[in-house]
C-alpha positions in Angstrom: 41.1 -18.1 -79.7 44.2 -19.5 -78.2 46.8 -17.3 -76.7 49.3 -17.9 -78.6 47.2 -17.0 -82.0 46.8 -14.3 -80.1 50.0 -13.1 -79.7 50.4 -13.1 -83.2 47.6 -10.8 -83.9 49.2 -8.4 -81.6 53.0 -8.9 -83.3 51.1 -8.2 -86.6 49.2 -5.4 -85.5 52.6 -4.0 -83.9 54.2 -4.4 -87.2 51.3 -2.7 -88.7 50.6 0.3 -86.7 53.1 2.3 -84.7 50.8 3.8 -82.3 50.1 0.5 -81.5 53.7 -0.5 -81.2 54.6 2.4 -79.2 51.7 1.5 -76.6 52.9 -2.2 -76.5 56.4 -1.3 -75.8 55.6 1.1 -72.9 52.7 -0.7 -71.2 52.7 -4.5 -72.7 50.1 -5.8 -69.7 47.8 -3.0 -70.9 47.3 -4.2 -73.9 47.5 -7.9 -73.0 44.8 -7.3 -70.8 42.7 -5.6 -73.4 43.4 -9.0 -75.7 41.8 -11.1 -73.1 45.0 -12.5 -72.3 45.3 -13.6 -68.0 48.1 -11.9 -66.3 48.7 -13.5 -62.9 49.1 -10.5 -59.9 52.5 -9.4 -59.2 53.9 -9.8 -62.8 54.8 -7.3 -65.2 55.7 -8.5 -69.0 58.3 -5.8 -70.8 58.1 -5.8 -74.2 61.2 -4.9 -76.4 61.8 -4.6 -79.7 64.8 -7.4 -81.0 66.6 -6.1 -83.9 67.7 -8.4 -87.6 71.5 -7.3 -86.5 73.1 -5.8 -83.3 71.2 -6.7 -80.1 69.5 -9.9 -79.9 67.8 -10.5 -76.4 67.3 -14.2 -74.6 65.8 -14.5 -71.5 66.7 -17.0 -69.0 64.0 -17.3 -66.7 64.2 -18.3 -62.9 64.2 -21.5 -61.5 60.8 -22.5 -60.7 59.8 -23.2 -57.6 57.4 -25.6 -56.0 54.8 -23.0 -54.1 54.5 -20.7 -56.8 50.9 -21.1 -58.8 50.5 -23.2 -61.6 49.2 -21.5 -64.9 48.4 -24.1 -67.2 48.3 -28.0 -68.2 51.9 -27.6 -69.0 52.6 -27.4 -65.2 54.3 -23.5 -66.0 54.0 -21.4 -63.0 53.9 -17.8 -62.2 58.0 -18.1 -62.6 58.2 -19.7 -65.4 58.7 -16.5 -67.7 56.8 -18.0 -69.9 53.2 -16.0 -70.3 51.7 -19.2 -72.7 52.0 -17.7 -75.6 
């Protein structure tokens, strides 16, 4: 299963149980892990929770650099901020 379909399972499942929810919010590479789902050493995804109105979050990641790891075909390192999914 791709990542990515992945990911959705777990949104669904969040949205679905809040046990669940309450887990991924508190210890998101926990349960990333127990999806399968690589997690390259020395980073730590935060979940949160974006709201319809009020808060919306973006996250600007940080300029890649050319020694960090590559993590895919898509030439996304370890600093990309983005997990793949």
């Amino acid at each position: 299963m791709k990542e990515q379909e992945t990911w959705l399972k777990i949104i669904t499942k969040a949205w679905e149980e809040e046990d669940f929810k309450a887990r991924l919010l508190a210890n998101a590479n926990e349960v990333l892990k127990e999806y399968h789902i690589d997690i390259p050493d020395g980073v730590t995804y935060q979940v949160v929770e974006d709201q319809v109105v009020g808060t919306r979050y973006l996250v600007l990641p940080p300029k890649s650099s050319d020694e960090a790891p590559v993590i895919d075909g898509f030439k996304r390192n370890v600093q990309s901020g983005d997990p793949g999914f």
